[in-house]
C-alpha positions as a Markdown table, in Angstrom:
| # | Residue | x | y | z |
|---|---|---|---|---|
| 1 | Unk | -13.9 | 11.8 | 9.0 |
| 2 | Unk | -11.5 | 11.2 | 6.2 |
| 3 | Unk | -11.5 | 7.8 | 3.7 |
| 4 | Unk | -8.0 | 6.9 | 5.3 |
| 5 | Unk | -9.4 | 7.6 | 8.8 |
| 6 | Unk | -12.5 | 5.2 | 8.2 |
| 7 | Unk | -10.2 | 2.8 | 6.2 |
| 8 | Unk | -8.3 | 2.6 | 9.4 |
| 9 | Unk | -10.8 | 2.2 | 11.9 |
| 10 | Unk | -12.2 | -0.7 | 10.0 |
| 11 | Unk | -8.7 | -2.6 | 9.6 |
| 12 | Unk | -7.6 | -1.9 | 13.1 |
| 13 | Unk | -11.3 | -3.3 | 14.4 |
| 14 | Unk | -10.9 | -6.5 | 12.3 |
| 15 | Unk | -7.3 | -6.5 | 13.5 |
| 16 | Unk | -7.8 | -5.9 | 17.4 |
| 17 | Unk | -11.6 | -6.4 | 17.9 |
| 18 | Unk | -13.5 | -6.1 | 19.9 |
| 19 | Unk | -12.0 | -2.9 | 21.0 |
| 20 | Unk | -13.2 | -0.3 | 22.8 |
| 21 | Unk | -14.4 | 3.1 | 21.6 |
| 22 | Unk | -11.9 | 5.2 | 24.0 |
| 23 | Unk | -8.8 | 2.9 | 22.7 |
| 24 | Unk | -9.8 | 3.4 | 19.4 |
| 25 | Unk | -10.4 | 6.8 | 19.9 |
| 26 | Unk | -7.0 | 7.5 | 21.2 |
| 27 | Unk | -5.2 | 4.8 | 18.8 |
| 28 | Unk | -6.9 | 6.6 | 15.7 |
| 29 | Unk | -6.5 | 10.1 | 17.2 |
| 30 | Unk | -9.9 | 11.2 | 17.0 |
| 31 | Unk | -11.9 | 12.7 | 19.5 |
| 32 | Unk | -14.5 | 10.8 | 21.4 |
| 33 | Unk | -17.8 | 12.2 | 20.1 |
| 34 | Unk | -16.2 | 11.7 | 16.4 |
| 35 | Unk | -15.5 | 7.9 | 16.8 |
| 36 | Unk | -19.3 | 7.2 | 19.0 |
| 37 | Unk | -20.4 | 8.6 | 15.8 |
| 38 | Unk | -18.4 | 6.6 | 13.6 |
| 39 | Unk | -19.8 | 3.6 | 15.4 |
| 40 | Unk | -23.4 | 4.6 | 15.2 |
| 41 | Unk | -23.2 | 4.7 | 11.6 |
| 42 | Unk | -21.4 | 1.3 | 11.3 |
| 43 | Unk | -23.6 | -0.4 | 14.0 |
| 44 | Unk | -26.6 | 1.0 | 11.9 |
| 45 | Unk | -25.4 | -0.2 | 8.8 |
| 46 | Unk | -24.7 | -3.6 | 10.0 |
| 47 | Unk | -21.3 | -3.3 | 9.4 |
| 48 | Unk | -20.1 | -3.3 | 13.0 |
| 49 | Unk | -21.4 | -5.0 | 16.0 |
| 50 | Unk | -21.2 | -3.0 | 19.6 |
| 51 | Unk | -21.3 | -4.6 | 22.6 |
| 52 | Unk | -20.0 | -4.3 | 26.4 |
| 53 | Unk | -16.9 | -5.6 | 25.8 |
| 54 | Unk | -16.2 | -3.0 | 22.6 |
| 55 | Unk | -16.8 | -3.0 | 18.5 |
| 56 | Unk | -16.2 | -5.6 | 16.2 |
| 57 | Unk | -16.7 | -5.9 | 12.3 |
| 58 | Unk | -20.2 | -8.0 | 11.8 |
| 59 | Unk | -19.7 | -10.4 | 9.1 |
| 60 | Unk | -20.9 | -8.1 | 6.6 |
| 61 | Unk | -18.3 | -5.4 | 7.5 |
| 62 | Unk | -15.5 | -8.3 | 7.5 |
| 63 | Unk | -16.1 | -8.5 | 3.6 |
| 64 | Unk | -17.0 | -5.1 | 2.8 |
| 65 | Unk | -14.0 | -4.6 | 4.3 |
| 66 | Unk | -11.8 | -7.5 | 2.3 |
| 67 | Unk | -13.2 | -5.9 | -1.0 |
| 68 | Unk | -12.5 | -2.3 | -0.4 |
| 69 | Unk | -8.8 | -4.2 | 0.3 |
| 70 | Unk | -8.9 | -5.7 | -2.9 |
| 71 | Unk | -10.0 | -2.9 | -4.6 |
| 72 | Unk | -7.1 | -0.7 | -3.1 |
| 73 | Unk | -4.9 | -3.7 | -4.2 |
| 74 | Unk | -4.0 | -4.4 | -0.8 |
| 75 | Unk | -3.6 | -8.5 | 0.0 |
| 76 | Unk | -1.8 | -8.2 | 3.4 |
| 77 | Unk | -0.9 | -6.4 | 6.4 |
| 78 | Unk | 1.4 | -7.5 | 9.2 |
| 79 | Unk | 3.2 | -6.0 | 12.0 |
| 80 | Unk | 6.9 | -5.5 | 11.8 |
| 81 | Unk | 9.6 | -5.5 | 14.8 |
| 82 | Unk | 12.5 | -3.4 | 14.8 |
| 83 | Unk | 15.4 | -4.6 | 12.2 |
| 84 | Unk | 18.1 | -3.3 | 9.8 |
| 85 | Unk | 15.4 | -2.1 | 8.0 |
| 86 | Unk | 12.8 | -0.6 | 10.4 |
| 87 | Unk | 13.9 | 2.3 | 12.8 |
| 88 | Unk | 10.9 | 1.4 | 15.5 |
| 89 | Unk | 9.3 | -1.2 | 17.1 |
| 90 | Unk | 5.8 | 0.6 | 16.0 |
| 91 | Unk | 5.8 | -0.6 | 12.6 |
| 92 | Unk | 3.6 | -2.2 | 10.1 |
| 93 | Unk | 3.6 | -3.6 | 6.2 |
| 94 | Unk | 1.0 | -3.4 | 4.0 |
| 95 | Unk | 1.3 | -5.8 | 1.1 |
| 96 | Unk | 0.0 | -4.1 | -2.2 |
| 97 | Unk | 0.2 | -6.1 | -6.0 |
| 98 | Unk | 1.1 | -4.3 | -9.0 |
| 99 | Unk | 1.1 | -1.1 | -7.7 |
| 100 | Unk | 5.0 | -0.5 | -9.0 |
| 101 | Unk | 5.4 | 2.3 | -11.4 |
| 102 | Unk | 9.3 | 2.8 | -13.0 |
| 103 | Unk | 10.3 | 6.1 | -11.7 |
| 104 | Unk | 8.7 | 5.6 | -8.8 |
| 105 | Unk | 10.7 | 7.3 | -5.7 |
| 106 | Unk | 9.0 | 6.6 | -2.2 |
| 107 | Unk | 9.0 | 10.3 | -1.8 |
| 108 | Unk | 5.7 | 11.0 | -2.2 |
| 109 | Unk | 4.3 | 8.2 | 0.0 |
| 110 | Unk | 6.5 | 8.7 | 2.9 |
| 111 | Unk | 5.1 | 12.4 | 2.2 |
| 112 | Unk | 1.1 | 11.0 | 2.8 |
| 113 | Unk | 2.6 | 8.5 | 5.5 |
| 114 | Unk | 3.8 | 11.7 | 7.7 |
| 115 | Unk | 0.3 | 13.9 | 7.1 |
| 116 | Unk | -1.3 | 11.0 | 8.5 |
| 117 | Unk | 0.6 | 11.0 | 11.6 |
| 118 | Unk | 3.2 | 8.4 | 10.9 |
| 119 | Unk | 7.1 | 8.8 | 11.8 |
| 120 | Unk | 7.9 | 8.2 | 8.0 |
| 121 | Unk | 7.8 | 5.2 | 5.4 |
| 122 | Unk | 10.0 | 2.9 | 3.5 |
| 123 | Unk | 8.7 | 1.7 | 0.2 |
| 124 | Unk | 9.6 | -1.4 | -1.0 |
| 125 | Unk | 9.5 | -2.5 | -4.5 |
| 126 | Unk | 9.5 | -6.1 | -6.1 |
| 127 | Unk | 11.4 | -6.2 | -9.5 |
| 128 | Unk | 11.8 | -9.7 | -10.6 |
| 129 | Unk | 12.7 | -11.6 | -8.0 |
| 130 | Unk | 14.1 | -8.9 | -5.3 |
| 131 | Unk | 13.2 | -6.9 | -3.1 |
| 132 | Unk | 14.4 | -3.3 | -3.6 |
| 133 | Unk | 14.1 | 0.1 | -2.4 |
| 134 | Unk | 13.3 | 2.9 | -5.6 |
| 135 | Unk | 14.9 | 5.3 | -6.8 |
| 136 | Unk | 18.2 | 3.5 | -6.6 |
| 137 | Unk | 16.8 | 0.1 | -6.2 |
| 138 | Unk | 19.0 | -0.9 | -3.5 |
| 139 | Unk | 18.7 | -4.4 | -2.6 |
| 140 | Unk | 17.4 | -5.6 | 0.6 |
| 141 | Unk | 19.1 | -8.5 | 0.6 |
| 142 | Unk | 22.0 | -6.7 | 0.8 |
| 143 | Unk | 20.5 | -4.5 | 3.0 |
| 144 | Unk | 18.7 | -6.1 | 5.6 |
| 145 | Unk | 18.9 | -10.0 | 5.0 |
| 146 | Unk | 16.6 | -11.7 | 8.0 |
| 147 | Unk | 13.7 | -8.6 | 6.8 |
| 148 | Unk | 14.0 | -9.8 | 3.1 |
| 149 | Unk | 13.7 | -13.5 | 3.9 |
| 150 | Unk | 10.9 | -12.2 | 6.6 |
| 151 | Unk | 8.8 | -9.9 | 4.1 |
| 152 | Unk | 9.0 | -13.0 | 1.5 |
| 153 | Unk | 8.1 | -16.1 | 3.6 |
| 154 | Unk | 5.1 | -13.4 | 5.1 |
| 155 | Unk | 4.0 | -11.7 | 2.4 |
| 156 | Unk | 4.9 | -14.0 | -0.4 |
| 157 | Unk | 5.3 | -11.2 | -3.2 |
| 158 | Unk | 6.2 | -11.2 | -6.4 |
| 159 | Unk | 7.2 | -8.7 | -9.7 |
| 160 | Unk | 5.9 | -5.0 | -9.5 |
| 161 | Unk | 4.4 | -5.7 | -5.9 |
| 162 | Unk | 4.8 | -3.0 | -3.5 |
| 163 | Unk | 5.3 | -3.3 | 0.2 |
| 164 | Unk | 4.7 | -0.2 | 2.1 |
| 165 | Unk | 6.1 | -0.1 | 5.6 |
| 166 | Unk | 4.7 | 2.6 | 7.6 |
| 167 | Unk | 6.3 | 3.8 | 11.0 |
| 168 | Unk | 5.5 | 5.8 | 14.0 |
| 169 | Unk | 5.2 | 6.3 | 18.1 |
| 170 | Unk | 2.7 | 4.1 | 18.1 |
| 171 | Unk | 1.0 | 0.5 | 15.4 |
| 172 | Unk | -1.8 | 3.0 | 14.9 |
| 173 | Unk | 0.1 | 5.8 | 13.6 |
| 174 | Unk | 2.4 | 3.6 | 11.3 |
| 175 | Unk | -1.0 | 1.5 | 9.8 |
| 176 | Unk | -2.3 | 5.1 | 9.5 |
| 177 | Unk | 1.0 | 6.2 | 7.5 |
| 178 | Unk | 1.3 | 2.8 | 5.5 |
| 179 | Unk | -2.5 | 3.1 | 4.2 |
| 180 | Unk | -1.9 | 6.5 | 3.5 |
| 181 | Unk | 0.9 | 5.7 | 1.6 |
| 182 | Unk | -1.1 | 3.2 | -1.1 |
| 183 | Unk | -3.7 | 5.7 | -0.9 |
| 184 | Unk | -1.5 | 7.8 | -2.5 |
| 185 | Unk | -0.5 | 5.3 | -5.4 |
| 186 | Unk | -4.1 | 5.4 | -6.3 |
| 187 | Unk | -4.1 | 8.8 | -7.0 |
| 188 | Unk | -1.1 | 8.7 | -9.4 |
């Protein structure tokens, strides 16, 4: 099992829990021996709490979880509908602060997003005050109006924020692309 693959298990526990180890089996794309195990080892380590009705993150893994998040520089992550801006209804944001680099491209993220199963990515930048789309910085005002006032009330970013939107077939694929995606800025 990968970091991105564990990172995703845990947020889409917290996020759907409890859940059951066949859903999450097919909604992370694991086999079913590979995500029983998975569970042993986070019901062992008191991260994780398994019962009849599925898994769900104890409170301990709810803020081991928050502070790998932080650490990753990730403050939020929301679902997205289809818009101007995203091609599918399977989409999610992840919000990450200060993660803008000039130069940046989106290239290499959408890149990670697709390895990990997602349709693609948009990356989002924050420069000043708007919301923009590098290399060419194209505003999303302009762009998509109701998903820049939508990402700003939500998310509530501001300068050299990043907001990664991953997209797919399914909300498991695109939170898988969109984490791989800031995964990636932590490597740069």
């Amino acid at each position: 099992m990968t970091p991105l693959q564990l990172l995703n298990a845990l947020v889409l526990v917290e996020r759907e829990g409890p859940v059951g180890r066949r859903a999450l089996s097919e909604t992370l794309q694991l086999n079913d021996g590979v995500v029983r195990g998975l569970l042993e080892r986070l019901a062992a380590s008191k991260m994780a709490l398994v019962t009849v009705k599925g898994v769900q993150l104890s409170k301990m893994g709810k803020e081991s979880l928050r502070k790998l998040l932080r650490q990753l520089s990730i403050k939020k992550i929301i679902s997205l509908e289809q818009s101007d801006l995203v091609p599918t209804n399977s989409a999610m944001g992840v919000h990450a602060t200060k993660l803008y680099r000039p130069g940046m491209t989106g290239i290499v993220q959408r890149d990670e997003a697709i390895k990990a199963g997602a349709e693609g990515s948009i990356t989002v930048a924050v420069l000043g005050k708007k919301l923009v789309i590098p290399p060419d910085n194209k505003s999303i005002a302009e762009l998509a109006p109701k998903e820049n006032a939508r990402l700003r009330s939500e998310l509530e970013p501001t300068d050299k924020d990043l907001i990664i939107i991953g997209f797919g077939k399914d909300p498991g694929r695109a939170l898988a692309g969109a984490l791989a995606a800031v995964l990636s800025l932590q490597k740069a």
